[in-house]
C-alpha positions in Angstrom: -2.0 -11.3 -22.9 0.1 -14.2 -23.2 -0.3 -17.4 -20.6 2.7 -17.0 -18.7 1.8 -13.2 -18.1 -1.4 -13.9 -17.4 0.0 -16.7 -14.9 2.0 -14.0 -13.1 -0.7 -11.6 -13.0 -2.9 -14.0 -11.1 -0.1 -14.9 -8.7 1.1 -11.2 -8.1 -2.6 -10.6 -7.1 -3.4 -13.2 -5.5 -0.3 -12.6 -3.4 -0.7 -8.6 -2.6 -4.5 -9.2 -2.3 -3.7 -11.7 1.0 -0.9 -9.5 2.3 -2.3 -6.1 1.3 -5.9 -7.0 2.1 -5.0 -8.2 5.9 -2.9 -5.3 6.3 -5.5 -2.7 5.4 -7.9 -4.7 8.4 -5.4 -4.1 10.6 -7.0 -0.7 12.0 -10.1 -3.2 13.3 -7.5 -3.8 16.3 -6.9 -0.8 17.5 -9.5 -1.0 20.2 -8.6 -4.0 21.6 -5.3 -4.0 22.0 -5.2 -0.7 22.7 -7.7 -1.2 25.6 -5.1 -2.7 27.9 -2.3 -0.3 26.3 -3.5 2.9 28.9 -4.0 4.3 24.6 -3.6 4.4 21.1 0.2 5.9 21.1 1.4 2.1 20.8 -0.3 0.3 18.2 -0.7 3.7 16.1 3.7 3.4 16.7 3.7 -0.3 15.8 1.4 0.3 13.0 4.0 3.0 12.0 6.9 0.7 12.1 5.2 -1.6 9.7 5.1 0.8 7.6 8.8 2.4 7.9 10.1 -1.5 7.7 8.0 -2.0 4.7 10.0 0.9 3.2 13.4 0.5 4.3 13.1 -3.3 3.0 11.8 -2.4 0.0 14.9 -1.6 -2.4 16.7 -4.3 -0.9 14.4 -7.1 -1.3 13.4 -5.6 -4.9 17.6 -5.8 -5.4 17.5 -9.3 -4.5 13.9 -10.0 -7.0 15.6 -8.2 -9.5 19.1 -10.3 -9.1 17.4 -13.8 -8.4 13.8 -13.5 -9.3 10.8 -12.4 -7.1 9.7 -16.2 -5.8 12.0 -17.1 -3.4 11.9 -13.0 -1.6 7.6 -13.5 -1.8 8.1 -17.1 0.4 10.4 -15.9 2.6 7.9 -12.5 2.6 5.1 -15.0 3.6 6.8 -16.8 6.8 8.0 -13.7 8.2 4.3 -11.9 7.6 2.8 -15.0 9.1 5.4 -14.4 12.3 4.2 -11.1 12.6 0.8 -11.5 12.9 1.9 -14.6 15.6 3.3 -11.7 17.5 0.7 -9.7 17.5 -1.7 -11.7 19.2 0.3 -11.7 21.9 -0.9 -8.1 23.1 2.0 -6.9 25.4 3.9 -3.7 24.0 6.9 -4.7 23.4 6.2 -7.6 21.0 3.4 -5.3 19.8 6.3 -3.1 18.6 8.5 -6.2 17.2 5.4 -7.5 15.2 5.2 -3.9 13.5 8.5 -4.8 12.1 8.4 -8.6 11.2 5.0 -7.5 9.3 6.5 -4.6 7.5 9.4 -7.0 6.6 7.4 -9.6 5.1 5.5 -7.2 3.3 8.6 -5.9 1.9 8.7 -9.3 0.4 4.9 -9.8 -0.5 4.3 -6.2 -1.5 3.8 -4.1 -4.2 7.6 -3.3 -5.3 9.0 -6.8 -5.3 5.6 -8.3 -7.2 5.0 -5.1 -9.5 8.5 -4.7 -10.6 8.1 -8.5 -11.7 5.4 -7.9 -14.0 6.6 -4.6 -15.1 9.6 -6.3 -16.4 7.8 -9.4 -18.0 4.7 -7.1 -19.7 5.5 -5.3 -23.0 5.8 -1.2 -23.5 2.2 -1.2 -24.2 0.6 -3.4 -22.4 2.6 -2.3 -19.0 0.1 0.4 -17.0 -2.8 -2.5 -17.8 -1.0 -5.3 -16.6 0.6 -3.4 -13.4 -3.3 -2.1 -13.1 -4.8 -5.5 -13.2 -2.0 -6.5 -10.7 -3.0 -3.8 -8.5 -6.5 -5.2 -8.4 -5.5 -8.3 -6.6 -4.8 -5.8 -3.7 -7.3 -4.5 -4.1 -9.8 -7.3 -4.4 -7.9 -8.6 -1.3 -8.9 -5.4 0.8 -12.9 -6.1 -0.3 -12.7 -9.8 1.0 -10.2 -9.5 4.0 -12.0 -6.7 5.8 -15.5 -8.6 6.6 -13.3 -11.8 6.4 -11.1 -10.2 9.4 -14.6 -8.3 11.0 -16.4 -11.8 10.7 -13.2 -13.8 12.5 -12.9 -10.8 15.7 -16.6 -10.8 16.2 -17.1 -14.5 15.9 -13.5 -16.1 17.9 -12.1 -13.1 19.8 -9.2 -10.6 18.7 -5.9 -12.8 19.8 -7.6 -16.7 18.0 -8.8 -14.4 14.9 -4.8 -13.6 14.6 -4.0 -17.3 14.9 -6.2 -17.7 11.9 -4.8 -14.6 9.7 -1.2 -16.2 10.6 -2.3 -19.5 9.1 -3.9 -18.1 6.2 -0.6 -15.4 5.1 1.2 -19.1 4.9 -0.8 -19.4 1.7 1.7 -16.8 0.1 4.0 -19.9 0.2 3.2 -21.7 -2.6 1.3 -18.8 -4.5 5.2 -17.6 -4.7 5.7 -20.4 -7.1 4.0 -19.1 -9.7 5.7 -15.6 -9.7 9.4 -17.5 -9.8 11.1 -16.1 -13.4 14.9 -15.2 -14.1 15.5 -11.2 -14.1 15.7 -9.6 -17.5 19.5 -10.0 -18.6 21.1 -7.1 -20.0 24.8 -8.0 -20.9 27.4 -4.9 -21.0 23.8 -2.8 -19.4 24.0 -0.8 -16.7 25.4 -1.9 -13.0 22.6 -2.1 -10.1 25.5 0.5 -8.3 25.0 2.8 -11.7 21.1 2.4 -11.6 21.3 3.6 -8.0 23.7 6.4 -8.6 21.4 7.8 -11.5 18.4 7.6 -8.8 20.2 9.6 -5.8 21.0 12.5 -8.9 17.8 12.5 -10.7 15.7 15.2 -9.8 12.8 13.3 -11.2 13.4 10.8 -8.3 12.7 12.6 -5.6 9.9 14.4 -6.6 8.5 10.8 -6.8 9.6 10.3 -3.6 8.3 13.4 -2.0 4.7 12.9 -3.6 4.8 9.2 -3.1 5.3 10.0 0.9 2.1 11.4 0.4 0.2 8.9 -0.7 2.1 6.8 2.1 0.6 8.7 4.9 -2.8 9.5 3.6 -3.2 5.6 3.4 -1.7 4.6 6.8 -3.8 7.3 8.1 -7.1 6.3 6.9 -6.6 2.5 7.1 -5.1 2.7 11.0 -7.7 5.1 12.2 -10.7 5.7 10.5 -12.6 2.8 12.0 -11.8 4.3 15.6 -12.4 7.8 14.4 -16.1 6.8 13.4 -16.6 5.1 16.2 -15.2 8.0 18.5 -18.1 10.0 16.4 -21.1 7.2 17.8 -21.0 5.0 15.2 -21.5 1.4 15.5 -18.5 -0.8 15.1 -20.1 -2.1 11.5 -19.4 1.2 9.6 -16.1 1.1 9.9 -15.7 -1.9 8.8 -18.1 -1.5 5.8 -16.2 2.3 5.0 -12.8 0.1 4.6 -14.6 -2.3 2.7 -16.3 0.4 0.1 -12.7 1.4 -0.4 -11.7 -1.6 -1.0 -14.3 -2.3 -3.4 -14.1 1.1 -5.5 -10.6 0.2 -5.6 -10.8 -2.8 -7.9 -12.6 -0.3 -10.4 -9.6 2.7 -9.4 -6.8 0.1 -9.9 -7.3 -1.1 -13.2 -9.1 2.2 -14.6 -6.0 4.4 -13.7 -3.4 1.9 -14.7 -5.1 2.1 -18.3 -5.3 6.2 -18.1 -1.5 6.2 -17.2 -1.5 4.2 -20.5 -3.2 7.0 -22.9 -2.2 10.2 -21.0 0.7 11.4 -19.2 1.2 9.5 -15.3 2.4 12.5 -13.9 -0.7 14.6 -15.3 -3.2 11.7 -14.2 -1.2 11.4 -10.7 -1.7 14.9 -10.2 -5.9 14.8 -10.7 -5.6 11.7 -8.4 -4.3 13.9 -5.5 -6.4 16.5 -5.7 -9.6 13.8 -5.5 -8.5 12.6 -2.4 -8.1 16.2 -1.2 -11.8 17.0 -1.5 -12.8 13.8 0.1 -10.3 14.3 3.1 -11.8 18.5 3.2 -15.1 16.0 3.1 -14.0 14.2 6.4 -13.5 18.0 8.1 -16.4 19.9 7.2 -19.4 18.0 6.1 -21.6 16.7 8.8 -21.2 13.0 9.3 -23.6 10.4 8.5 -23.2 6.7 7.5 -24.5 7.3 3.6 -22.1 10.1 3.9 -19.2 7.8 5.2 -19.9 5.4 2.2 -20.1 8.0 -0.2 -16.8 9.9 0.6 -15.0 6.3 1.0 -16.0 4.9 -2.4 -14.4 8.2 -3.6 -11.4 7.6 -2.0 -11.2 4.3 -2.5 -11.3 5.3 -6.5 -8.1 6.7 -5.8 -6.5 4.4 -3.1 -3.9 2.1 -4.9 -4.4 4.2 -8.5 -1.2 5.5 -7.5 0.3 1.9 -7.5 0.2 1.4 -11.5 1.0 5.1 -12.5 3.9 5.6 -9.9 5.7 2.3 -11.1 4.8 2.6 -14.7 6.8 6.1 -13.9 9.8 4.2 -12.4 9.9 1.7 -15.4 9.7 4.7 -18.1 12.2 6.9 -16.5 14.7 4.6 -15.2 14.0 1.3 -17.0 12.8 -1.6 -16.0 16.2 -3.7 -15.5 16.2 -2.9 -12.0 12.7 -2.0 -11.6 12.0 -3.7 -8.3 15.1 -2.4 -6.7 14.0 1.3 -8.3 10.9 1.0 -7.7 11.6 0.4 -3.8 13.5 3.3 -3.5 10.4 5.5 -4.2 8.6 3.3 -2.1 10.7 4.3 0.9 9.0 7.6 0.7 5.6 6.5 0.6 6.2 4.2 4.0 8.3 7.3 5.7 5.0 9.1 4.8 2.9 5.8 6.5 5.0 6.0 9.5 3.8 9.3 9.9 0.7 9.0 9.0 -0.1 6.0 11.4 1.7 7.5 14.3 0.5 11.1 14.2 -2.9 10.1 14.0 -2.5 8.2 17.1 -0.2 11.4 18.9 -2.6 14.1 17.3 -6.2 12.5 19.2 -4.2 11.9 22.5 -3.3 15.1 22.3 -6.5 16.6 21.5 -9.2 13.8 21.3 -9.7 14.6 17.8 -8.9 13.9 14.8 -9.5 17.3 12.6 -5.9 18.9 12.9 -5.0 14.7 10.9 -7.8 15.5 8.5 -6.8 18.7 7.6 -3.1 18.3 7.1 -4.3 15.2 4.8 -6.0 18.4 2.6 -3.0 20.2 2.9 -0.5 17.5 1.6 -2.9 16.1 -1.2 -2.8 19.7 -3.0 0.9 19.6 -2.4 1.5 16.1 -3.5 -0.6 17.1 -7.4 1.8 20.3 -7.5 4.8 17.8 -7.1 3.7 15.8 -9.5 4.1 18.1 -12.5 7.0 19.4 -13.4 8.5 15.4 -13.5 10.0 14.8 -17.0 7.4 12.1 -18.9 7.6 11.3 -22.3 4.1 11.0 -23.6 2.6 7.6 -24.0 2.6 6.6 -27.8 -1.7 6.3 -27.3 -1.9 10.0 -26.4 
């Protein structure tokens, strides 16, 4: 891999891990601010509106990456992510709400479509599902340090002074931008950003991407908003939950990479469509198996084989169908699916246990959509990878 890929790589993951990492420790507050909410409705809403202003600022801050580079959209991704965590701390509902949004916007910035479409422009033909997988893993290595790192700061300063410090550290994104600063790919007499977004809107290719994307979206938001309350709703100490987001975050590094280099050798669509029916068992797991802590561990290293897997084959799709020109911008267009489908997924966990003080109706509609997301998956048009 040469240097100044190898540069971006770091930077890229370095970047996602801090952004992605505190985002995915997020669920750890749900009991305290909820406590003087009168519920969960709130945070589960503003944890949803993180994830629908993720998505909706997706295509356009990948249109910007892809126009003037990815550095300057990451910075500005940084401040505003930083802002948002301010807010939070703050506890009250309405800038509760407000700090939903400013996160999701900076992660717009910070996140995967802006940072991945970068590399996936930069890394050649057959080198890309690595490189986007080893770029993955800086998310996921963030998710394995940031949990106890976030656990650590609540138990030892408080909830609201432990968001003062997460704010100061998302300012590191700053100058990590730097080093992910490159001009777009230049394509004279090539295809218009308009044309590239007029091919999407007709493809049907595009929107099953979307549709199983959404998917992915809501089974993530889902898990990483609630499954620390649901444990401890079950009698579990406060420690588990923490520790099952970690084991996710952990198998993850090992899912990233090792799926990004599958999507290499066999057909995405093919290895997207195992990938969905993995995380089906474990969520049927969740429902029906009695509940211990080994068990917890074991069904979350499972899914945390599968968590950002999706990352590397579902971008390496983008780039192979539609090119890699406007691969951010692309690429953020899908993405809007998968943060409709975190909306979702982070709200109706929150509506479905008010409702019933449970969450097994969340559990298995999780089943449900993970079958349906690997039967979307297949009949997408792929060329087969030269290594196949």
């Amino acid at each position: 891999m040469a240097l100044r890929l190898l540069i971006l790589v770091l930077c890229t993951g370095a970047i996602m891990g801090i952004a992605v990492g505190f985002r995915q420790g997020l669920g750890l507050y749900l009991p305290f601010v909820s406590e003087g909410l009168g519920g969960r409705e709130t945070f589960a809403l503003a944890m949803g509106l993180m994830n629908l202003f993720w998505g909706l600022g997706a295509p356009v801050a990948g249109a910007i990456a892809d126009r003037f580079g990815p550095g300057r959209v990451a910075a500005v991704g940084g401040l505003t992510y930083a802002l948002g965590l301010w807010l939070m701390m703050l506890g009250d509902a309405d800038t509760l709400l407000a700090s939903g949004v400013m996160i999701g916007l900076g992660l717009s910035g910070t996140g995967f479509t802006v940072l991945l479409g970068a590399v996936g422009r930069a890394a050649p033909p057959e080198q890309r599902g690595k490189a986007l997988g080893l770029a993955s893993m800086g998310g996921s290595l963030g998710q394995f340090l940031a949990l106890p790192y976030v656990h650590f700061l609540i138990e030892g300063t408080g909830w609201q002074t432990s968001l003062l410090i997460l704010a100061a550290s998302a300012l590191l994104i700053v100058p990590l931008a730097s080093g992910t600063a490159g001009r777009p790919v230049d394509t004279p007499g090539g295809q218009s950003m308009s044309a590239a977004f007029s091919q999407a809107l007709r493809s049907r290719d595009f929107w099953l991407l979307n549709a199983g994307f959404f998917v992915c979206g809501f089974h993530l938001a889902f898990v990483a908003v609630h499954l620390p309350a649901y444990l401890s709703d079950r009698g579990f100490e406060p420690w588990l939950g923490a520790a099952a987001l970690t084991v996710i975050g952990f198998a993850n590094i090992l899912g990233s990479y090792a799926f990004g280099a599958l999507g290499d050798r066999y057909r995405k669509k093919n290895v997207l469509g195992v990938l969905y029916l993995i995380r089906a068992a474990v969520f049927a797991g969740f429902l029906v198996l009695p509940i211990t802590p080994p068990l917890v561990l074991v069904l979350s290293g499972l899914l945390g084989l599968t968590w950002l897997g999706t990352l590397p084959l579902t971008s390496g799709l983008v780039g192979a169908i539609f090119g890699i020109r406007y691969m951010s911008m692309m690429f953020g267009l899908v993405f809007v699916g998968h943060q409709i489908g975190g909306f979702l997924g982070a709200w109706m966990g929150g509506i479905a246990f008010d409702a019933f003080q449970s969450y097994d109706v969340m559990w298995g509609l999780s089943v449900t959509l993970g079958v349906l997301s690997a039967a979307l998956h297949w009949p997408i048009r792929e060329a087969r990878p030269s290594a196949a």
